[in-house]
MDAnalysis code that builds the backbone (N, CA, C; Angstrom):
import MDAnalysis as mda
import numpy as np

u = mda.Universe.empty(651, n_residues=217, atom_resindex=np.repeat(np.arange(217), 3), trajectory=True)
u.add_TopologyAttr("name", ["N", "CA", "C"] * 217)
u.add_TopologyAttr("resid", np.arange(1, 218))
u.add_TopologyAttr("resname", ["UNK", "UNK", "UNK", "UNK", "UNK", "UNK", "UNK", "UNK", "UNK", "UNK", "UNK", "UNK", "UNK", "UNK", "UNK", "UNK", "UNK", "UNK", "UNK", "UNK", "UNK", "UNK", "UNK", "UNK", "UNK", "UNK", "UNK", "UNK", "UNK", "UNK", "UNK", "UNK", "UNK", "UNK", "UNK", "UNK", "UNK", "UNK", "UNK", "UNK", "UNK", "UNK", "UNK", "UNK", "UNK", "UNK", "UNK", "UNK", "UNK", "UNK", "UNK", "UNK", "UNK", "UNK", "UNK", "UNK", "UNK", "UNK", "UNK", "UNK", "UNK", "UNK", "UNK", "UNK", "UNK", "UNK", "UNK", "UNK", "UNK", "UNK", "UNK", "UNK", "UNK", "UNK", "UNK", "UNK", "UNK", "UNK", "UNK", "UNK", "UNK", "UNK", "UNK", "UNK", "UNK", "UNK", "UNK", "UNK", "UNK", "UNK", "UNK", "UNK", "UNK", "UNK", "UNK", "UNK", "UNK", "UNK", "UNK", "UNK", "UNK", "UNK", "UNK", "UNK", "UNK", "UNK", "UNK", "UNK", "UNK", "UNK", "UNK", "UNK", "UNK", "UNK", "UNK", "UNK", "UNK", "UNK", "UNK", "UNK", "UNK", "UNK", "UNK", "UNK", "UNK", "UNK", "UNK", "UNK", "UNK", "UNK", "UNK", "UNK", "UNK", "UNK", "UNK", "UNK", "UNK", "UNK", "UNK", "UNK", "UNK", "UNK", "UNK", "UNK", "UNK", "UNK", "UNK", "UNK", "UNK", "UNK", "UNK", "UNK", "UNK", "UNK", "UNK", "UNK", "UNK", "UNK", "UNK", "UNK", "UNK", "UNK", "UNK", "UNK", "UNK", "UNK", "UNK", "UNK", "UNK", "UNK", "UNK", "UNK", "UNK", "UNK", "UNK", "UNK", "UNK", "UNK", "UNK", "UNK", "UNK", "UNK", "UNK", "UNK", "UNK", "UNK", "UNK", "UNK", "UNK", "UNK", "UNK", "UNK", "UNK", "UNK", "UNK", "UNK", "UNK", "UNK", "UNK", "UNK", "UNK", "UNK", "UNK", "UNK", "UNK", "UNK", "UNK", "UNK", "UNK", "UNK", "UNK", "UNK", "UNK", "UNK", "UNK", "UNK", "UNK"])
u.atoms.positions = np.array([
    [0.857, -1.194, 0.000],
    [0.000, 0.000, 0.000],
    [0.895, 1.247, 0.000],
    [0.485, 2.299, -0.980],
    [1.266, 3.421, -1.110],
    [0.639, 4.211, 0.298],
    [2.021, 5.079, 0.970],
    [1.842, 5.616, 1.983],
    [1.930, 7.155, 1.358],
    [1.199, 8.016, 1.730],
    [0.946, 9.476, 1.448],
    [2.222, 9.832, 2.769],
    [2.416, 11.231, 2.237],
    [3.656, 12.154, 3.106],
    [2.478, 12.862, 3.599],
    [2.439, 12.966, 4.844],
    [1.541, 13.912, 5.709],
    [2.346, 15.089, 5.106],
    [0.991, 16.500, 5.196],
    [1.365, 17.857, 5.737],
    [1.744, 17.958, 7.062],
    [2.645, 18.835, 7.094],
    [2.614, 19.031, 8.708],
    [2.213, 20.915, 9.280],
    [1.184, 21.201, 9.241],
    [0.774, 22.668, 9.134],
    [0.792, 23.270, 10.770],
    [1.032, 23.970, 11.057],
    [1.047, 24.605, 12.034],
    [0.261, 25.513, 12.216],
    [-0.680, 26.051, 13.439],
    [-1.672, 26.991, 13.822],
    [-0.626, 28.252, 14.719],
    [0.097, 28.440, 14.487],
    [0.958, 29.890, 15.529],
    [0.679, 30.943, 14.685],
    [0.503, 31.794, 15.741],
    [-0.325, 33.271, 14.971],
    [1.089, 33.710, 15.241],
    [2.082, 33.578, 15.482],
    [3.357, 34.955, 15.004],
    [4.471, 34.088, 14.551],
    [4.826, 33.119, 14.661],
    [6.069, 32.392, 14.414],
    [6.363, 32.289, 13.072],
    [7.279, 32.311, 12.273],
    [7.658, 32.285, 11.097],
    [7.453, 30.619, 10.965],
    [7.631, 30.096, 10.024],
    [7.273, 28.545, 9.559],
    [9.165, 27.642, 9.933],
    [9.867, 29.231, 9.174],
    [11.439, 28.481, 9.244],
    [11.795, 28.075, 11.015],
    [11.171, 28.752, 11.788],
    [11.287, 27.845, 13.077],
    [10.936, 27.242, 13.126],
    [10.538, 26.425, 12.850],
    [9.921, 25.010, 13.165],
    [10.025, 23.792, 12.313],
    [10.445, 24.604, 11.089],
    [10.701, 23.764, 9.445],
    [12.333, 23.630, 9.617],
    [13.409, 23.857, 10.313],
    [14.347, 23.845, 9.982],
    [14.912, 22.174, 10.077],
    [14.497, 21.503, 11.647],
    [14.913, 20.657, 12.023],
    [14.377, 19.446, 11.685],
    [13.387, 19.810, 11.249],
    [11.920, 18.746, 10.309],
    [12.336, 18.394, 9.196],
    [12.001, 16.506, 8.916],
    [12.699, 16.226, 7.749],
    [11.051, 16.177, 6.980],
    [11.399, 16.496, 5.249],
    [11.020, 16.430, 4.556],
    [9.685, 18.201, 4.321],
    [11.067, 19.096, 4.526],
    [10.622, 20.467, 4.865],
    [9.198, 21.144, 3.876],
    [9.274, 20.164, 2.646],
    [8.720, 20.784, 1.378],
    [7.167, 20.206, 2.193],
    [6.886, 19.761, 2.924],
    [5.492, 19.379, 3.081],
    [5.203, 20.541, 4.663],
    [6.065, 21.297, 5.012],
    [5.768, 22.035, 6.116],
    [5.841, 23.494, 6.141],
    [3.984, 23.997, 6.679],
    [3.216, 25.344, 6.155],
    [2.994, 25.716, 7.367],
    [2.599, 27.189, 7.304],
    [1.861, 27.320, 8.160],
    [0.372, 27.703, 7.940],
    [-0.488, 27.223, 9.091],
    [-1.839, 27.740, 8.644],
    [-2.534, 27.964, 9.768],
    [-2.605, 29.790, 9.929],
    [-3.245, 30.369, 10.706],
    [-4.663, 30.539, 10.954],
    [-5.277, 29.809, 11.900],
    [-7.163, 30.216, 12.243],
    [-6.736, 30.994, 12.902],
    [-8.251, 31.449, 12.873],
    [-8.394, 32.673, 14.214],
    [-9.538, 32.420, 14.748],
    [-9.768, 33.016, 16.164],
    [-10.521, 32.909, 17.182],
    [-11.808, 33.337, 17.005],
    [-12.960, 32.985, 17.368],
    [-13.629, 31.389, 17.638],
    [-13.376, 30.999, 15.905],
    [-12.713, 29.783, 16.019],
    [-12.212, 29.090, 14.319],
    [-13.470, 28.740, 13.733],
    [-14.543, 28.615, 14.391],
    [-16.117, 28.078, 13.945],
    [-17.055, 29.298, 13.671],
    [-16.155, 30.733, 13.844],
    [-17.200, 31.579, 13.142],
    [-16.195, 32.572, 12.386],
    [-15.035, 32.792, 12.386],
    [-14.028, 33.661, 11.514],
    [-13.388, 32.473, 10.469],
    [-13.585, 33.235, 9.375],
    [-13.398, 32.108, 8.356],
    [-12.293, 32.360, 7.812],
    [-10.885, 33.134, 7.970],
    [-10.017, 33.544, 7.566],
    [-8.829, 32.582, 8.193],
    [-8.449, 31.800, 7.311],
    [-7.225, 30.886, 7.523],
    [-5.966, 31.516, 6.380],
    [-4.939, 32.228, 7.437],
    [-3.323, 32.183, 6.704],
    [-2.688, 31.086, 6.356],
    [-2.553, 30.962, 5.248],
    [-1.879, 30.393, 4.106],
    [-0.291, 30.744, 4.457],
    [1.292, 30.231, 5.267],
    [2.242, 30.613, 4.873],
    [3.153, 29.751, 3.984],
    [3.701, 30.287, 3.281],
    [4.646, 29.445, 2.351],
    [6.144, 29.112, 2.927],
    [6.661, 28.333, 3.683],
    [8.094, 28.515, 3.984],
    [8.974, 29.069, 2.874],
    [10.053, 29.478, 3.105],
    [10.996, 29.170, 1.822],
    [11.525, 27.917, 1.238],
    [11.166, 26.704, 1.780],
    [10.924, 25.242, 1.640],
    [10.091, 24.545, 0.857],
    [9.016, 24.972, 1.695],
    [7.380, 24.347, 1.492],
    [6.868, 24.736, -0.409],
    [6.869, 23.236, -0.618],
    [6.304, 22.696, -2.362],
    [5.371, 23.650, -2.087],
    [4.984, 24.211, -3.950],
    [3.497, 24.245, -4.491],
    [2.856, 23.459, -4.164],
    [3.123, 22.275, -4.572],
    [2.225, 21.557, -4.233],
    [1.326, 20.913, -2.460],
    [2.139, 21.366, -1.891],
    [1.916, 21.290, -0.421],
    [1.026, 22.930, -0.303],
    [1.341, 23.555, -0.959],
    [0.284, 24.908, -0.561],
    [-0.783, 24.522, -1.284],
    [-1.111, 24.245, -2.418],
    [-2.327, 24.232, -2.984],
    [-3.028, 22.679, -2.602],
    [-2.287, 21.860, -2.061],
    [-2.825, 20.504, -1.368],
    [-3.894, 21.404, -0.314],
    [-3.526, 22.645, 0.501],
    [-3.156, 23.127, 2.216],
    [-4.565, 23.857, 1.523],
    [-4.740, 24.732, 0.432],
    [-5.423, 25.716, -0.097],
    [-7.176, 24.745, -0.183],
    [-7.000, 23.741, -1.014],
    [-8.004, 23.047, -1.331],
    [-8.536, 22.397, -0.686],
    [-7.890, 21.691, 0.577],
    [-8.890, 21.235, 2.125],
    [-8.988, 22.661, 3.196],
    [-8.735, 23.300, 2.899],
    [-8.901, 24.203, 3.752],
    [-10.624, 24.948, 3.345],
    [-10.458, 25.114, 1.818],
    [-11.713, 25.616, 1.065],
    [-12.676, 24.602, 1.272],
    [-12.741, 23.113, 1.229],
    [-13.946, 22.702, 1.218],
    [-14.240, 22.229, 1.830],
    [-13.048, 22.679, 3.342],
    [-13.983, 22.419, 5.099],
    [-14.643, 24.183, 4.714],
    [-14.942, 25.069, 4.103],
    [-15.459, 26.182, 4.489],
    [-14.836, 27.155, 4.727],
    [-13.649, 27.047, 4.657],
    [-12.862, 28.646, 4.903],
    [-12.103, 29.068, 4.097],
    [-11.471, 30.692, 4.382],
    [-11.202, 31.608, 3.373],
    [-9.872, 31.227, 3.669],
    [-9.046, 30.481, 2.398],
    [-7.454, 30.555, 2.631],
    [-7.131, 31.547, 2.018],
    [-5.847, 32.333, 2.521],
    [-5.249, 33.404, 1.552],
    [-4.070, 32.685, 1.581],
    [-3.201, 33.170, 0.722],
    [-1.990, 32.527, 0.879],
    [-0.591, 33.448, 0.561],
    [0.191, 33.737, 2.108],
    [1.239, 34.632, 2.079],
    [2.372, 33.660, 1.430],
    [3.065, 34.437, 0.362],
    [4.514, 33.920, -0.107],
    [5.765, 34.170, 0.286],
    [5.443, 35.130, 1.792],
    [6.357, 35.127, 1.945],
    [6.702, 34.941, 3.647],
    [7.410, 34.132, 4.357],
    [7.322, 33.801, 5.594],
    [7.917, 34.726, 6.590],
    [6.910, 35.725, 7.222],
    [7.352, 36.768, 8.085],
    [6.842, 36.632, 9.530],
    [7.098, 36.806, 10.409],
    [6.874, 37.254, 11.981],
    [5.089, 37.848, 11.846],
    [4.150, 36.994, 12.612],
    [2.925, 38.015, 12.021],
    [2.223, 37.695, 11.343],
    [2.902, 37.516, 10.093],
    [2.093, 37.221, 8.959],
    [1.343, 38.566, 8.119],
    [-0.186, 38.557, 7.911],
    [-0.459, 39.758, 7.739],
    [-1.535, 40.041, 8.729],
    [-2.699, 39.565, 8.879],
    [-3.732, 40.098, 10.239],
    [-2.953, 40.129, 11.353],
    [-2.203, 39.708, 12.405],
    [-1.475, 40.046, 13.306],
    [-0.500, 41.151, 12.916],
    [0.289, 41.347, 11.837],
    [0.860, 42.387, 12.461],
    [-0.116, 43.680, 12.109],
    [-1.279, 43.723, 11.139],
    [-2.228, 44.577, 11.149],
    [-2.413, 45.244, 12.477],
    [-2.908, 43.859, 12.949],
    [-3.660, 44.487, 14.331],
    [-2.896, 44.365, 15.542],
    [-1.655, 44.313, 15.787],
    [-0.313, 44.053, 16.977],
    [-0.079, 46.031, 16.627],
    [0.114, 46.300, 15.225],
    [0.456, 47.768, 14.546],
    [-0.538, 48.877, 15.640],
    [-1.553, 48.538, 15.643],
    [-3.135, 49.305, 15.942],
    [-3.105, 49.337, 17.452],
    [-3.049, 48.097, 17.905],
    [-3.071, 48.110, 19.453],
    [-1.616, 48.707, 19.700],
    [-0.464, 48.842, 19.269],
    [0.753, 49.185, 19.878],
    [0.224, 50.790, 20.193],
    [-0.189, 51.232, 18.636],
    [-0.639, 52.678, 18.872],
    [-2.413, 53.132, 19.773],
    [-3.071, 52.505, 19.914],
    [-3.599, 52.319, 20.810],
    [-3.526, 52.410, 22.115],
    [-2.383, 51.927, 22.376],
    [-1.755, 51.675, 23.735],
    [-0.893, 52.836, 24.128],
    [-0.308, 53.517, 23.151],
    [0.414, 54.592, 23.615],
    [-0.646, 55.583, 23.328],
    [-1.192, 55.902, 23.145],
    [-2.119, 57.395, 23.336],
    [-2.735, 57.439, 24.692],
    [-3.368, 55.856, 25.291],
    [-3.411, 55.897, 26.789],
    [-1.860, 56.172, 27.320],
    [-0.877, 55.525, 26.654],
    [0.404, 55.847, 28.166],
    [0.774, 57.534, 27.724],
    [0.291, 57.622, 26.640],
    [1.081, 59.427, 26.759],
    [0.035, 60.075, 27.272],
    [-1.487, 59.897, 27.866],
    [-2.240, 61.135, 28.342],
    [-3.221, 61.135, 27.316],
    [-2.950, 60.984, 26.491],
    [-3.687, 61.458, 25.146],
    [-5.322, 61.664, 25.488],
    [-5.961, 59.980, 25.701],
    [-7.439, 59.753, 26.678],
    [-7.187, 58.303, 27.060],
    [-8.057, 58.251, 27.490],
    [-8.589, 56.680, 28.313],
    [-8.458, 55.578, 27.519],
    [-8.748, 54.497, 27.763],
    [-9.037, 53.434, 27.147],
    [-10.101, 53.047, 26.318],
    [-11.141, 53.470, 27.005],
    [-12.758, 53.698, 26.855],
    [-12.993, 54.490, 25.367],
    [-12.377, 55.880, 25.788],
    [-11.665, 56.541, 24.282],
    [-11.482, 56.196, 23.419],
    [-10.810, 55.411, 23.697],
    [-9.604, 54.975, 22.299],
    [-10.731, 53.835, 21.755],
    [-11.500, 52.809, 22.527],
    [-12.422, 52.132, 22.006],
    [-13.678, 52.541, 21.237],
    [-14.383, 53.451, 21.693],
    [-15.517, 54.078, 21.634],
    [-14.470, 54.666, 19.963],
    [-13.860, 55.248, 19.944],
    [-13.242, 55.802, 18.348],
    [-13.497, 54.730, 17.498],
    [-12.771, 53.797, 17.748],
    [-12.303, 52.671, 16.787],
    [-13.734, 52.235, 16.561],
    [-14.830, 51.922, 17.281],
    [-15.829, 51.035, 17.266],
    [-17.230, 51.864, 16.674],
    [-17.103, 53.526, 17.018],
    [-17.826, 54.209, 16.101],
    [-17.338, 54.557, 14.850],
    [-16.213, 54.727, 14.144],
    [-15.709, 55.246, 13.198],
    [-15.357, 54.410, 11.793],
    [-14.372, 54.217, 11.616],
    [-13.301, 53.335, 10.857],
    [-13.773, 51.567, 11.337],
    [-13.969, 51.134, 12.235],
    [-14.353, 50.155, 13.104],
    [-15.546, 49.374, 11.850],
    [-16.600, 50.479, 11.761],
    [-18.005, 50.047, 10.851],
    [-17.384, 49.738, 9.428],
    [-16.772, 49.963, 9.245],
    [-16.475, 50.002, 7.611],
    [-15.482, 48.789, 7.189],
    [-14.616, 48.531, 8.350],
    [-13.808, 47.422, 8.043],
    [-13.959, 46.521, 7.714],
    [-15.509, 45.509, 8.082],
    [-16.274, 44.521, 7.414],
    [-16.623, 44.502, 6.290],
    [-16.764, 45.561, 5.891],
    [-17.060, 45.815, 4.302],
    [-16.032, 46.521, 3.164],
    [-14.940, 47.210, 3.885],
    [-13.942, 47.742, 2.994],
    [-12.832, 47.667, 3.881],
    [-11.777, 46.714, 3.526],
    [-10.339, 46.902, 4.076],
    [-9.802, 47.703, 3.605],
    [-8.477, 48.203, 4.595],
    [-7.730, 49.467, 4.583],
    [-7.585, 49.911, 3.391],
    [-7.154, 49.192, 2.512],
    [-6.395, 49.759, 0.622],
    [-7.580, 49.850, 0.120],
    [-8.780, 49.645, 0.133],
    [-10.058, 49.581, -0.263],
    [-10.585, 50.840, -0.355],
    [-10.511, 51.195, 1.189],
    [-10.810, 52.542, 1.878],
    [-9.687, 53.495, 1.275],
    [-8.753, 53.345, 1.167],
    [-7.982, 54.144, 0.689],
    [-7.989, 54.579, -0.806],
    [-8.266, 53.678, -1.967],
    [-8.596, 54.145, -3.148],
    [-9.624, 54.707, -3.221],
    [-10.667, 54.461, -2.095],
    [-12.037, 55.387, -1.973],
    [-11.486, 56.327, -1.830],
    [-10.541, 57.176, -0.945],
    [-10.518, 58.248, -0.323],
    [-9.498, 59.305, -1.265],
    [-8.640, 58.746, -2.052],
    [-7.817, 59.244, -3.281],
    [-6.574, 58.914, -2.285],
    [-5.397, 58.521, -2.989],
    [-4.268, 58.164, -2.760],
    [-3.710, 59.719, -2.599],
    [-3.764, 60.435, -3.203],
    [-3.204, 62.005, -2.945],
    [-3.718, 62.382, -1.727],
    [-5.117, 62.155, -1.413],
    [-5.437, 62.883, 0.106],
    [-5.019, 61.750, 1.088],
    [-4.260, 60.757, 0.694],
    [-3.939, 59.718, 1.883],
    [-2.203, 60.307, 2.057],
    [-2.074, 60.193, 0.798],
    [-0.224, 60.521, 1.164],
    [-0.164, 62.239, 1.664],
    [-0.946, 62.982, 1.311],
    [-0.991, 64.314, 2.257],
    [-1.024, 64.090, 3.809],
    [-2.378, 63.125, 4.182],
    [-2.401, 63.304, 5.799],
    [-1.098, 62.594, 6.447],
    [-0.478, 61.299, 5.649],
    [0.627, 60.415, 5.608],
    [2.302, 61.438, 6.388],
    [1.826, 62.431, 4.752],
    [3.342, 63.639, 5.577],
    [2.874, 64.135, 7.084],
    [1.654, 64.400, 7.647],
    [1.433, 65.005, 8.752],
    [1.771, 64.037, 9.498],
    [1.112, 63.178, 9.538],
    [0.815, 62.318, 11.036],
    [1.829, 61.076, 11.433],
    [1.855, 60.784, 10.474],
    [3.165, 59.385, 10.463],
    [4.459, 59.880, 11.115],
    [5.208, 61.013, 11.345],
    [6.272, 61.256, 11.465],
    [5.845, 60.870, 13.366],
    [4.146, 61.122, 13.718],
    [4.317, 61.145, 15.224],
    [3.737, 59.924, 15.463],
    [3.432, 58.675, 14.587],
    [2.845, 57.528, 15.291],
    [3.991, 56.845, 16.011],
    [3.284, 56.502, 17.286],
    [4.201, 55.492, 17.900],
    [5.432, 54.310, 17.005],
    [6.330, 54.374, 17.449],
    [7.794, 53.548, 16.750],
    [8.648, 52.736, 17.675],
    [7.932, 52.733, 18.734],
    [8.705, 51.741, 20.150],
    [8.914, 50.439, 19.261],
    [10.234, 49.771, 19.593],
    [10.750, 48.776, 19.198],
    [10.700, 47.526, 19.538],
    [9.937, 47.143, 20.648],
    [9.718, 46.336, 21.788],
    [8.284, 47.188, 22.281],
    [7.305, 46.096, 23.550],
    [6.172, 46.396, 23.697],
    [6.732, 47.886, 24.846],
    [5.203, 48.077, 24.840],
    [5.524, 49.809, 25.660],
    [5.595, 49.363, 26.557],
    [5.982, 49.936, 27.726],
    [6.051, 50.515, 28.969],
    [4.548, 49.859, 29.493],
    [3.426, 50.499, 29.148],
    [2.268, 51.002, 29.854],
    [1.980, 49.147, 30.228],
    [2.211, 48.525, 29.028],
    [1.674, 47.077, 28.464],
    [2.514, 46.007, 29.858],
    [3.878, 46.246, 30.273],
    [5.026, 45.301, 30.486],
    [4.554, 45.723, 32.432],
    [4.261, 46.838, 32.340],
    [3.889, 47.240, 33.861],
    [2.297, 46.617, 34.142],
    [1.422, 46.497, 33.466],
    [0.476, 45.525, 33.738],
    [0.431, 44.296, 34.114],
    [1.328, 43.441, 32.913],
    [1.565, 42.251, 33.043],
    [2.068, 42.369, 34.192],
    [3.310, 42.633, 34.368],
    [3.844, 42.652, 36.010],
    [3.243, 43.069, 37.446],
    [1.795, 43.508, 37.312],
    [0.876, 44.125, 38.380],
    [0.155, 43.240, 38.565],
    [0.247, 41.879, 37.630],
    [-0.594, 40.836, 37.362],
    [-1.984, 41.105, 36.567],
    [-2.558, 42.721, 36.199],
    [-3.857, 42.811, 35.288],
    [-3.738, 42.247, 34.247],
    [-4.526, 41.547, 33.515],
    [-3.783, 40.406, 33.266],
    [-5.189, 40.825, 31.591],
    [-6.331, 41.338, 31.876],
    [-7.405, 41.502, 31.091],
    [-8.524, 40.959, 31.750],
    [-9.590, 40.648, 31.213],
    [-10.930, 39.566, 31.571],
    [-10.574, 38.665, 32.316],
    [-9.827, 37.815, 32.194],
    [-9.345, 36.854, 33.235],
    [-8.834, 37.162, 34.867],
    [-8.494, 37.799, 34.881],
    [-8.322, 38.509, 36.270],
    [-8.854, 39.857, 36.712],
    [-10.056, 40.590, 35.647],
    [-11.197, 41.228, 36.625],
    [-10.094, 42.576, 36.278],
    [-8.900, 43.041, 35.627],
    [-8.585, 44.431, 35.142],
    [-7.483, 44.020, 33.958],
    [-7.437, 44.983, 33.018],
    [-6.269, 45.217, 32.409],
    [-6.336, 46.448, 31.839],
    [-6.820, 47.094, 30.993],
    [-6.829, 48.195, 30.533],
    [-8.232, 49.017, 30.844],
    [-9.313, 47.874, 31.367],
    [-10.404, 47.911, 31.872],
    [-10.490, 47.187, 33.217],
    [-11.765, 47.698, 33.764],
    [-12.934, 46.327, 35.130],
    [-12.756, 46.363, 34.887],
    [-13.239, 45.003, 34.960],
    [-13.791, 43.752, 34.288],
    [-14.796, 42.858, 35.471],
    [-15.656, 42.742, 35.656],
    [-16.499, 41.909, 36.465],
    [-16.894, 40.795, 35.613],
    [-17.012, 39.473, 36.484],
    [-17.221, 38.378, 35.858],
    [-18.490, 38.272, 34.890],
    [-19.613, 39.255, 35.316],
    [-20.953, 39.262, 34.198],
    [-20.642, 40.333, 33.287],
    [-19.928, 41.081, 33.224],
    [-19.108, 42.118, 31.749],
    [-18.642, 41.211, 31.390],
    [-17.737, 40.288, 31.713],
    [-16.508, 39.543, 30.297],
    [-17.550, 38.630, 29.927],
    [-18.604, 38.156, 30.418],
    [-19.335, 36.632, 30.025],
    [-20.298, 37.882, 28.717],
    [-20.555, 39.155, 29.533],
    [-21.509, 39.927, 28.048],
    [-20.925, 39.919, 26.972],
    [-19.893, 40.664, 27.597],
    [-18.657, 41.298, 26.301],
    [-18.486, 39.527, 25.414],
    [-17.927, 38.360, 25.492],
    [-18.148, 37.230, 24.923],
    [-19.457, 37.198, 24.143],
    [-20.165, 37.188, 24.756],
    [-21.155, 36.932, 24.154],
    [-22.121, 37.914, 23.191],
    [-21.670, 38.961, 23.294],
    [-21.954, 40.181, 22.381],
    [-21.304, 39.998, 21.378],
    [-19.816, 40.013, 21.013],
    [-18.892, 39.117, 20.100],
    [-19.660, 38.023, 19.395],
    [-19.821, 36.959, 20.100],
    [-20.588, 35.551, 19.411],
    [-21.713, 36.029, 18.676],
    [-22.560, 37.134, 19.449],
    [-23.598, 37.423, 18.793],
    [-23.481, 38.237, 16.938],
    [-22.384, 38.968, 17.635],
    [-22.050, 39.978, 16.407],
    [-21.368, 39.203, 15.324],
    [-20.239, 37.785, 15.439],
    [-20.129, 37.676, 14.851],
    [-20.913, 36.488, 13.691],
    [-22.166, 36.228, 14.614],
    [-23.150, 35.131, 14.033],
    [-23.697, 35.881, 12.893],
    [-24.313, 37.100, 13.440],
    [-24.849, 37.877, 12.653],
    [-24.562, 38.456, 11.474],
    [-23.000, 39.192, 11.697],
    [-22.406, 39.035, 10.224],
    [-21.884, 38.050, 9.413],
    [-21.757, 37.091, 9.710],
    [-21.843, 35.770, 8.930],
    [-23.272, 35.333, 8.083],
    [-24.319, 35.987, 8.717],
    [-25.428, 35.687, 8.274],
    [-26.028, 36.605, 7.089],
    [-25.617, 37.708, 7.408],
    [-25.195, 39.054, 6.504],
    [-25.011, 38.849, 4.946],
    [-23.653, 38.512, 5.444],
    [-23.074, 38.311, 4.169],
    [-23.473, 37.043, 3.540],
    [-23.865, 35.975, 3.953],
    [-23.970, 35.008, 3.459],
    [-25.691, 35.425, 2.219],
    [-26.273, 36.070, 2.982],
    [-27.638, 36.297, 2.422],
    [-27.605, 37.443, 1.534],
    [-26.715, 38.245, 1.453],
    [-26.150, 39.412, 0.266],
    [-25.395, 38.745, -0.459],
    [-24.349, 37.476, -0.645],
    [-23.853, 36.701, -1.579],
    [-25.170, 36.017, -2.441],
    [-26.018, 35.498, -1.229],
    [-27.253, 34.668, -1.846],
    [-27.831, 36.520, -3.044],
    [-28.271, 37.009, -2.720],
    [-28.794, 38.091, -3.455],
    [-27.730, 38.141, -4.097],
    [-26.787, 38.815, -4.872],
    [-26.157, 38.604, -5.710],
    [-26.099, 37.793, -6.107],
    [-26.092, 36.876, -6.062],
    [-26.181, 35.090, -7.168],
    [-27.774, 35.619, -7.905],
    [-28.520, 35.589, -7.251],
    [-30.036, 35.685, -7.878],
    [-30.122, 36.800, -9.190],
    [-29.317, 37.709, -8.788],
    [-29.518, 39.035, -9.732],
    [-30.701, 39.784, -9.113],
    [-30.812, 41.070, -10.176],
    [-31.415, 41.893, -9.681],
    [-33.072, 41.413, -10.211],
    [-34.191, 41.501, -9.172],
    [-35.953, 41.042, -9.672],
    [-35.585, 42.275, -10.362],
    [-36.918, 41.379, -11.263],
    [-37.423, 42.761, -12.421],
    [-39.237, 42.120, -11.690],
    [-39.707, 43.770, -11.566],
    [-41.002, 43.638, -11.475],
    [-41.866, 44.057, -12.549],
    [-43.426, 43.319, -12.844],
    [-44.204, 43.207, -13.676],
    [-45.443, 43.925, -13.683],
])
C-alpha cells in the first residue's frame, strides 16, 4: 500500500514557519496555517509558504482548507505576524500609547475605533478605503501624522507594567479595563452574537447577488 507524506501545518499566529521547518525532515510538506478565534465563526485561515514548502503542499493546504469552508489566503512570503497580526499588533501598539502618553482613556480609544473606521472594516479593508478616499489625500495626511505615530521597538512601557501588576485583562477582573465576571461573560457573548450575525449578513447578500437583480411586472 502506497503511503501518502503527511502535511505538517502549524496553527501559531506569530512564528515564522522556518522555526519550526528547519529541524523537520522532509521540509517541502511544512506550512503554516493560521485560524483565528472562535475558528467556527471567523473564516479567515493564513496560508504561509516557507521558503521550503512545495506548491504543491500549498495548494494541497489551499483546497482542504476551502472545502472544510474557509477563506485561505496565501502569504509567499514567511514573516513574523504574517499579515492580520501584524495589522492588528500595529493598531493596538498605537492604541496603547495614546493611553500611556495622556492622550485619553481606554474607553476613548475604544468608543473611536468602534464608532468610526471600526463600521467600515467589514465591508472595505484598509487599501479599499484608501482608493475610496484618493491616494493624494492619503499621502498628504501620511506627511502630517506618520512622522508622530508610535515607533517603540519592543512592547511599551504602559503594556510590560500591567503584566507585572498581574492585570492580566478579563481573566483577572482588570487590564486596561474592570472587568467583572458578568461584563466579560456579556462582552463574549456580544462578540458571538455579532459575529453570528455578520456571517449571516453576508452570506444572504452573496445569496442576493447570485439571484440578480428582480425585475417587477
Amino acid at each position: 500500500m502506497a503511503i501518502t507524506p503527511a502535511i505538517i501545518a502549524s496553527n501559531t499566529s506569530s512564528m515564522p514557519v522556518a522555526t519550526y521547518a528547519e529541524t523537520a525532515h522532509g521540509r517541502e510538506r511544512v506550512i503554516g496555517a493560521h485560524w483565528w478565534n472562535p475558528p467556527y465563526l471567523i473564516p479567515l485561515v493564513e496560508v504561509v509558504q516557507g521558503a521550503e514548502t512545495s506548491d504543491a503542499t500549498v495548494q494541497t493546504t489551499m483546497d482542504l482548507l476551502t472545502r472544510a469552508g474557509k477563506l485561505p489566503v496565501l502569504l509567499r512570503k514567511d514573516v513574523p505576524g504574517f499579515v492580520a497580526n501584524r495589522l492588528q499588533h500595529a493598531l493596538w501598539r498605537e492604541a496603547m500609547a495614546l493611553v500611556q502618553d495622556g492622550i485619553c482613556d481606554a474607553e476613548t480609544v475604544d468608543l473611536c475605533i468602534k464608532n468610526s473606521f471600526g463600521l467600515r472594516l467589514s465591508v472595505m479593508g484598509p487599501l479599499e478605503t484608501a482608493d475610496l478616499g484618493g491616494l493624494d489625500m492619503i499621502l498628504a495626511i501620511h506627511e502630517q501624522i506618520l512622522p508622530f505615530i508610535d515607533r517603540t521597538p519592543g512592547p511599551l512601557q504602559i503594556l510590560k507594567d500591567k503584566v507585572s501588576a498581574g492585570d492580566l485583562g478579563m481573566k483577572t477582573g482588570r487590564g486596561f479595563r474592570e472587568w467583572t465576571p458578568d461584563e466579560a461573560a456579556a462582552t463574549r457573548q456580544r462578540l458571538t452574537d455579532h459575529l453570528i450575525a455578520a456571517l449571516a449578513a453576508r452570506a444572504a447578500a452573496r445569496g442576493a447577488a447570485q439571484d440578480g437583480p428582480m425585475s417587477v411586472h
